[in-house]
KOLLO-231157 format. One record per residue: residue in one letter; x, y negated, z negated of N, C-alpha, C in turn. Coordinates in nm, 2 decimals. Each point is the difference from the previous one (the first is absolute). Example, Ala and Ser with C-alpha at 12.3 -4.5 7.8 and 13.67 -1.06 7.14 Angstrom:
+---------+--------+--------+--------+--------+--------+--------+--------+--------+--------+
| residuo |     nu |     nv |     nw |    cau |    cav |    caw |     cu |     cv |     cw |
+---------+--------+--------+--------+--------+--------+--------+--------+--------+--------+
|       A |   1.32 |   0.57 |  -0.78 |  -0.09 |  -0.12 |   0.00 |   0.09 |  -0.12 |   0.00 |
|       S |  -0.04 |  -0.11 |   0.07 |   0.09 |  -0.11 |   0.00 |  -0.08 |  -0.11 |  -0.08 |
+---------+--------+--------+--------+--------+--------+--------+--------+--------+--------+
% end
This chain:
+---------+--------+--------+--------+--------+--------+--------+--------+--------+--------+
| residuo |     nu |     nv |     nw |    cau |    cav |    caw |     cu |     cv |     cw |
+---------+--------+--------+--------+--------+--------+--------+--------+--------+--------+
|       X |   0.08 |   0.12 |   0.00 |  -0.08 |  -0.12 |   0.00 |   0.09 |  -0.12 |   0.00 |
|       X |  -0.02 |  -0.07 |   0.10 |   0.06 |  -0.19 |  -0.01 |  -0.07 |  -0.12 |  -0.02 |
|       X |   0.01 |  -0.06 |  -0.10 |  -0.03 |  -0.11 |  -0.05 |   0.08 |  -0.09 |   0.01 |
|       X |  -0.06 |  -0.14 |   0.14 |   0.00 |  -0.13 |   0.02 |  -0.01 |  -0.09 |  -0.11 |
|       X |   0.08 |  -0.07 |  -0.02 |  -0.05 |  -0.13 |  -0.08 |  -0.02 |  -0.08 |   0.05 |
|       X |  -0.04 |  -0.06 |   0.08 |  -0.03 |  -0.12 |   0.16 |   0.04 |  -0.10 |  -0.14 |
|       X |  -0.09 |  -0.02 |  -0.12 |   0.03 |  -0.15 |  -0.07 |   0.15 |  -0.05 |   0.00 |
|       X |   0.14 |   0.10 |   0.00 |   0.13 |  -0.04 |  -0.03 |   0.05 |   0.00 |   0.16 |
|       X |  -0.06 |   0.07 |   0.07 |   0.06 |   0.00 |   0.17 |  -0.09 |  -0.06 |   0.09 |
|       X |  -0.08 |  -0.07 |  -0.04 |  -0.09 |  -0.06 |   0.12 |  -0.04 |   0.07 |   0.11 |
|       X |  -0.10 |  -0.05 |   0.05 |  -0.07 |   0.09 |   0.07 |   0.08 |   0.06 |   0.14 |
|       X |   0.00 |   0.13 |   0.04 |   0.04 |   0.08 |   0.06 |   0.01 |  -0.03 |   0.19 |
|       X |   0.11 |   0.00 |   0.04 |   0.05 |  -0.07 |   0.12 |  -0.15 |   0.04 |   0.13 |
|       X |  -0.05 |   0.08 |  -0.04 |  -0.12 |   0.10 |   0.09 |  -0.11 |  -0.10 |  -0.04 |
|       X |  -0.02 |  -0.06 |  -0.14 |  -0.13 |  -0.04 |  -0.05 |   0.03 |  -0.16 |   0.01 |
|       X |   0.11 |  -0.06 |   0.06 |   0.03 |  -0.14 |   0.05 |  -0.12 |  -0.11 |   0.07 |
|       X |   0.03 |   0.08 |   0.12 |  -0.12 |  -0.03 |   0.08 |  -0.12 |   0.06 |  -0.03 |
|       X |  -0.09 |   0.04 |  -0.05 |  -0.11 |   0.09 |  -0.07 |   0.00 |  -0.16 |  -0.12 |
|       X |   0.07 |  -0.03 |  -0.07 |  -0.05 |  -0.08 |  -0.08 |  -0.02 |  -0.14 |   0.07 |
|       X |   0.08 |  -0.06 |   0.12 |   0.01 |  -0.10 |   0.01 |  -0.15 |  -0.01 |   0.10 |
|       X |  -0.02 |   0.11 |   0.08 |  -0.12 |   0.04 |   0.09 |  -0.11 |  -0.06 |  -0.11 |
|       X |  -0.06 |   0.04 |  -0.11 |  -0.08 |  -0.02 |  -0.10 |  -0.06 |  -0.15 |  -0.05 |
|       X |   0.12 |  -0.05 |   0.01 |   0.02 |  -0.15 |  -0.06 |  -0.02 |  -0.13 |   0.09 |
|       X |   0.01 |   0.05 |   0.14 |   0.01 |  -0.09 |   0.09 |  -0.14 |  -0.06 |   0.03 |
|       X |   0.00 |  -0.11 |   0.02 |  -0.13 |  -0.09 |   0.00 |  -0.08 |   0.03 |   0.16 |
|       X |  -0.17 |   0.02 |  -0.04 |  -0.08 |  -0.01 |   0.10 |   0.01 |  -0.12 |   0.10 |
|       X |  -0.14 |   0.05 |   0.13 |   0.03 |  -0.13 |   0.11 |  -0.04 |  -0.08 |  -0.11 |
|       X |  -0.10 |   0.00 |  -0.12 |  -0.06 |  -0.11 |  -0.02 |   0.10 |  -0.10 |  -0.12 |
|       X |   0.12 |   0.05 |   0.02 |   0.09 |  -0.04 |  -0.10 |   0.03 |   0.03 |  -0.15 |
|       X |  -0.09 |   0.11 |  -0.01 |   0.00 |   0.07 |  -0.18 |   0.07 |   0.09 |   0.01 |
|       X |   0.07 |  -0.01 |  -0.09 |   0.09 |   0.10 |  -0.06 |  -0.10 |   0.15 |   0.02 |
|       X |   0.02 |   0.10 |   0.01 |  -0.05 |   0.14 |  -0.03 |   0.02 |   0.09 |  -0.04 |
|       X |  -0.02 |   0.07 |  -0.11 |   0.06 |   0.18 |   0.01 |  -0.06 |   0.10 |   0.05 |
|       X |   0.14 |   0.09 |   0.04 |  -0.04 |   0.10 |   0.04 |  -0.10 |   0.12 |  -0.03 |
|       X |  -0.03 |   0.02 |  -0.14 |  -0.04 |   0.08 |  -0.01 |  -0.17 |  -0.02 |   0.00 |
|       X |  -0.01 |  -0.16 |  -0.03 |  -0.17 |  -0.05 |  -0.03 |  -0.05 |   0.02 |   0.13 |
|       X |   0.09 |  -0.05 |   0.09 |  -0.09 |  -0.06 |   0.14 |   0.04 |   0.16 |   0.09 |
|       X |   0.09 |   0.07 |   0.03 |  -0.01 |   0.12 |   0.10 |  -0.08 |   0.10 |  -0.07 |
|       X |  -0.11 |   0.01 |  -0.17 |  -0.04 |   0.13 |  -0.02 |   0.09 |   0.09 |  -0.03 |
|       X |   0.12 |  -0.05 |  -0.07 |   0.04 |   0.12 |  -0.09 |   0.00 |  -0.01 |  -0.09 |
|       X |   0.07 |   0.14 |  -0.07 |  -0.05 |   0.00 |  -0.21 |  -0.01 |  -0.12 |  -0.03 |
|       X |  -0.13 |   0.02 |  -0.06 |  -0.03 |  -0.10 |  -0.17 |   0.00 |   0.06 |  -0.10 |
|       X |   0.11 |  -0.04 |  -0.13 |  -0.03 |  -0.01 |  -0.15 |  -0.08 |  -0.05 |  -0.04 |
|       X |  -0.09 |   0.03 |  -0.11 |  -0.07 |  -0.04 |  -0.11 |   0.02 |   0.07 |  -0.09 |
|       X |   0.03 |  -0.12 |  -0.11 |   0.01 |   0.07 |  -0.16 |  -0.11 |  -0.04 |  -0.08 |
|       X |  -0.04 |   0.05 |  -0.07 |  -0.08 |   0.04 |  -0.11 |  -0.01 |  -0.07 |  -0.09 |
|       X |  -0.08 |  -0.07 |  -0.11 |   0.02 |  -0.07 |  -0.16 |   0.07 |   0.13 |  -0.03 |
|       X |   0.00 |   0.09 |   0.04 |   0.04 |   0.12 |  -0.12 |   0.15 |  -0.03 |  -0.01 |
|       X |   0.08 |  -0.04 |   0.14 |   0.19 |  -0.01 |  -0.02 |   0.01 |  -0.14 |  -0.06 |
|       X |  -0.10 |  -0.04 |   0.02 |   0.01 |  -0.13 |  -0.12 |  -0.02 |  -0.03 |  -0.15 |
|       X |  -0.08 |   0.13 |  -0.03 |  -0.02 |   0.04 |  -0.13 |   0.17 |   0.07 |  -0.03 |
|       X |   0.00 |   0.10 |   0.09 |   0.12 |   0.05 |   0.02 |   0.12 |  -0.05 |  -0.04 |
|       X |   0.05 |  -0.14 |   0.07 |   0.10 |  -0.07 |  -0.02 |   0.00 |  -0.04 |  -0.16 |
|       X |  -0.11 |  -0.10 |   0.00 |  -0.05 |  -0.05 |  -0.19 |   0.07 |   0.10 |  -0.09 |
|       X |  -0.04 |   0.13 |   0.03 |   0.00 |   0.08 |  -0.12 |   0.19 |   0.02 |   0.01 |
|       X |   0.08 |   0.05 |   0.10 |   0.10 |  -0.03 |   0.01 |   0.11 |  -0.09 |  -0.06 |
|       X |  -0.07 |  -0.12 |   0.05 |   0.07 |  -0.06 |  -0.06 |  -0.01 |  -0.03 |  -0.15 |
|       X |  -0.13 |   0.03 |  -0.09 |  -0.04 |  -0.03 |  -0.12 |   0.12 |   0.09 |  -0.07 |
|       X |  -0.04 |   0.17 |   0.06 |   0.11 |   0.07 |  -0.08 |   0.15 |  -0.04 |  -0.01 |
|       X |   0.03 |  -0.08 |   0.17 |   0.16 |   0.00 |  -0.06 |   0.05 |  -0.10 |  -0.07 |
|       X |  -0.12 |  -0.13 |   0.01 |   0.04 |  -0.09 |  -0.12 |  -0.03 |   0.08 |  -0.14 |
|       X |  -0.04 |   0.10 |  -0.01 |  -0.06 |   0.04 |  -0.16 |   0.15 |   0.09 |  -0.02 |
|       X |   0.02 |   0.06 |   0.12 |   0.12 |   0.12 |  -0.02 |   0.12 |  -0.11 |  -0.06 |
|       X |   0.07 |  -0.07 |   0.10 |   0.05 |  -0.13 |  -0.03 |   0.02 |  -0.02 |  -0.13 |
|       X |  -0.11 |  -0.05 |  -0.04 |  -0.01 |  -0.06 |  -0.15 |   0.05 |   0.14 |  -0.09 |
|       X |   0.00 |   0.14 |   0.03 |   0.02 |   0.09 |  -0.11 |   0.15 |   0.00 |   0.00 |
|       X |   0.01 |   0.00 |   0.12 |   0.18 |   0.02 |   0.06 |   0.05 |  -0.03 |  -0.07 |
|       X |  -0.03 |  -0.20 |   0.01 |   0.07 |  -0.07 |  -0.08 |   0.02 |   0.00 |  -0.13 |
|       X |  -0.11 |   0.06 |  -0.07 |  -0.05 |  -0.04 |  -0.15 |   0.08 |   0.15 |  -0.03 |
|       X |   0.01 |   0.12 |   0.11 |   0.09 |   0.10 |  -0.09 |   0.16 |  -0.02 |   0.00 |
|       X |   0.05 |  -0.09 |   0.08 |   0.14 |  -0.02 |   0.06 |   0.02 |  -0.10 |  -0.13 |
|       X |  -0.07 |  -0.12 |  -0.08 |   0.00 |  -0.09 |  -0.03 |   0.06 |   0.15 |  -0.16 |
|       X |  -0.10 |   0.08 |   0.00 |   0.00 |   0.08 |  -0.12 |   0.13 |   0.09 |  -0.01 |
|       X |   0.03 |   0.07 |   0.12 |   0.17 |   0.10 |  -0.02 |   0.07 |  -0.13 |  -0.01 |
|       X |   0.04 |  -0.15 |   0.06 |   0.10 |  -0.04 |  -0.06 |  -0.01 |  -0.05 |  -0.13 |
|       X |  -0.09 |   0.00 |  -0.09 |   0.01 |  -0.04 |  -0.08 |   0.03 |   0.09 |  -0.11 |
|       X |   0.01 |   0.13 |   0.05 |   0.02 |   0.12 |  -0.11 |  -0.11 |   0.01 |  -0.05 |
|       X |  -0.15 |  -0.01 |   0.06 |  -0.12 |   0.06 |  -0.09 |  -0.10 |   0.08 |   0.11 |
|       X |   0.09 |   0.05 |   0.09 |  -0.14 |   0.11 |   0.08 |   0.09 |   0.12 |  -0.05 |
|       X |  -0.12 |   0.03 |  -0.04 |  -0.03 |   0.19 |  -0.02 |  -0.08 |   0.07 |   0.08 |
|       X |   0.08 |   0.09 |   0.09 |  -0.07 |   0.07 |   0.11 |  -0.08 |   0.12 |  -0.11 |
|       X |  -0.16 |   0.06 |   0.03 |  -0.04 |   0.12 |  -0.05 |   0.02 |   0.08 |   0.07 |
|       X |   0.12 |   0.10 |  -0.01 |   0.00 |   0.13 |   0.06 |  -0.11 |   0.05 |  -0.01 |
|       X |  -0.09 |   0.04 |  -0.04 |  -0.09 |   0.10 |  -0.02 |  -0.11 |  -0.06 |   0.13 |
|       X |  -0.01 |  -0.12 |  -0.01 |  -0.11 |  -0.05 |   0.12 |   0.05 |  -0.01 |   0.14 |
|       X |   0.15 |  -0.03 |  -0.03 |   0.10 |   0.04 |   0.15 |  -0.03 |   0.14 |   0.06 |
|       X |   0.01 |   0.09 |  -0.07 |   0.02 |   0.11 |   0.07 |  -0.15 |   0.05 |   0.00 |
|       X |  -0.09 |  -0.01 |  -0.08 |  -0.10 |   0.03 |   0.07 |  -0.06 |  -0.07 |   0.11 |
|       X |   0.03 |  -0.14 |   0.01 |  -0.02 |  -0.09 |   0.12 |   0.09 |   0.15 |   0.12 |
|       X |   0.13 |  -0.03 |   0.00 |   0.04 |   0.11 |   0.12 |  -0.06 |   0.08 |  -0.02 |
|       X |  -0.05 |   0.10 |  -0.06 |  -0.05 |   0.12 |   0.02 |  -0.14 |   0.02 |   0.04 |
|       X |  -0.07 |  -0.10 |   0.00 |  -0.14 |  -0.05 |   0.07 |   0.04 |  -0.01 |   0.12 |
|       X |   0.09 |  -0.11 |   0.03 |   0.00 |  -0.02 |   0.18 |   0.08 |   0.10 |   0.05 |
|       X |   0.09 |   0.11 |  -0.06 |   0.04 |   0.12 |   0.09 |  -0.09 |   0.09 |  -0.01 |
|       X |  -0.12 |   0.03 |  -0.10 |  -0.11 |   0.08 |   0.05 |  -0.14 |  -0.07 |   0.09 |
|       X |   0.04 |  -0.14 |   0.05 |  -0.11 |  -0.04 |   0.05 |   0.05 |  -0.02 |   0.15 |
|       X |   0.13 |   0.00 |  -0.01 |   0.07 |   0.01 |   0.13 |   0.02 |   0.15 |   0.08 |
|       X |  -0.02 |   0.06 |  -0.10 |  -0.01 |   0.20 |   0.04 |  -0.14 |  -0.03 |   0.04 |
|       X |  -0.08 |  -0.04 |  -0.04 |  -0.15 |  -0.01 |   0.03 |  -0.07 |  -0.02 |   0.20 |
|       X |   0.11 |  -0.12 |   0.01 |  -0.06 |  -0.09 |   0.19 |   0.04 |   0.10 |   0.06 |
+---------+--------+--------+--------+--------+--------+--------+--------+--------+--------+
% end
């Protein structure tokens, strides 16, 4: 399998013209794209990837905040990890991972 990153290499010497084709203005002098005006794929997304995103980012500001508040705790010499809830934490996600 190969995976392109076009975002660090810009778009691909083949898809040059294909993009510039797209962009170029009607007789009537508007700008156009390709995909609205020839009838090809349309996306639509959903409230739900917008719910989606919210929740995303709620957790990683919430994750964030624990990171910090436990990093803030080992240097200060006061985090105590519970083994007992560590390893049954692993031992749940290696029997839930035997599970998919």
């Amino acid at each position: 399998m190969r995976v392109n990153d076009r975002n660090t290499m810009g778009p691909a010497a083949s898809e040059t013209g294909r993009l510039q084709d797209t962009q170029k203005p009607d007789r009537a002098g508007t700008s156009r794209t390709g995909a609205a005006d020839s009838g090809g794929d349309r996306v639509e997304f959903s409230s739900s990837l917008g719910q989606l995103a919210q929740a995303i980012a709620t957790d990683s500001a919430t994750r964030a905040g624990r990171v910090q508040a436990l990093a803030a705790s080992y240097q200060a010499g006061q985090y105590r990890p519970d083994s007992q809830a560590t390893s049954r934490g692993m031992i749940a996600e290696a029997i839930a991972a035997g599970h998919e």
